[in-house]
C-alpha positions in Angstrom: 8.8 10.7 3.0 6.6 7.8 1.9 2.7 8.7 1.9 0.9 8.1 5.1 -1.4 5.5 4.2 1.6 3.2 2.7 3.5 4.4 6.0 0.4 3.1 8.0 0.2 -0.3 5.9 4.0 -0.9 6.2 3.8 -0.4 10.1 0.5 -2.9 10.1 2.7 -5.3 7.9 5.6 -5.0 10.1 8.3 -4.5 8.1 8.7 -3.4 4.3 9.9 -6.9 3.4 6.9 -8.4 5.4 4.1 -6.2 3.1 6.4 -7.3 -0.1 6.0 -11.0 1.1 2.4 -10.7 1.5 1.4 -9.4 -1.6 4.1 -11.8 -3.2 6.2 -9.2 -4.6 10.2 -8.4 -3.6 10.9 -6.2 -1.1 12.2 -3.9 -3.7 9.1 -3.2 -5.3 7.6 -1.8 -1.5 11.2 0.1 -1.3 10.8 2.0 -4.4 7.2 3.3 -3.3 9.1 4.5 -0.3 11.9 6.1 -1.4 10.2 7.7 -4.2 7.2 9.0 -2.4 4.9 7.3 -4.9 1.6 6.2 -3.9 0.7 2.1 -4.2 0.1 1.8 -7.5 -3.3 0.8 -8.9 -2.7 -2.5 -9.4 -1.2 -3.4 -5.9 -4.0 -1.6 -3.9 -6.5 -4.4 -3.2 -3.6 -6.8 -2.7 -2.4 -4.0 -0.2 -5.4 -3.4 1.2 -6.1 -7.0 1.9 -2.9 -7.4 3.2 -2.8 -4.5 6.2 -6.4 -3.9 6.4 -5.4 0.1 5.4 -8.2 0.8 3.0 -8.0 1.5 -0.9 -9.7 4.8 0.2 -6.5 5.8 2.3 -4.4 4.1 0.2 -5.6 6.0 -3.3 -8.2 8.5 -2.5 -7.7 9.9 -6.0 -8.9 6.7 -7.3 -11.1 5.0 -4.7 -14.1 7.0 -2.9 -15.4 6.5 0.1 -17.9 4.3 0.3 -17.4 3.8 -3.6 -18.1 0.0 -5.0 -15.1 -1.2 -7.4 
């Protein structure tokens, strides 16, 4: 099972296609996350973030602190 925070931005997004679309990548890329339980990477996670609203602190708390400035 996918991570809870992509989980939670996924259900915010309403679909895994609809996240793709609105961070204008293909649905495949957000499927791949999924189905290999891998965390957004880096580089999606203020596209993500802006997106859903699900924080880069829930999304990568191994890169992003709370209450950090990046």
């Amino acid at each position: 099972m996918a991570n809870k925070a992509l989980i939670k931005a996924i259900k915010e997004a309403g679909s895994q296609s609809e996240l793709a679309r609105r961070i204008g990548k293909y649905p495949q890329l957000v499927q791949d996350w999924v189905s290999k339980n891998r965390p957004v990477p880096a580089k999606w996670v203020l596209a993500v973030e802006k997106a859903t609203g699900v924080t880069k602190e829930e999304l990568r708390p191994d890169l992003f602190k709370i209450g950090e400035q990046k």
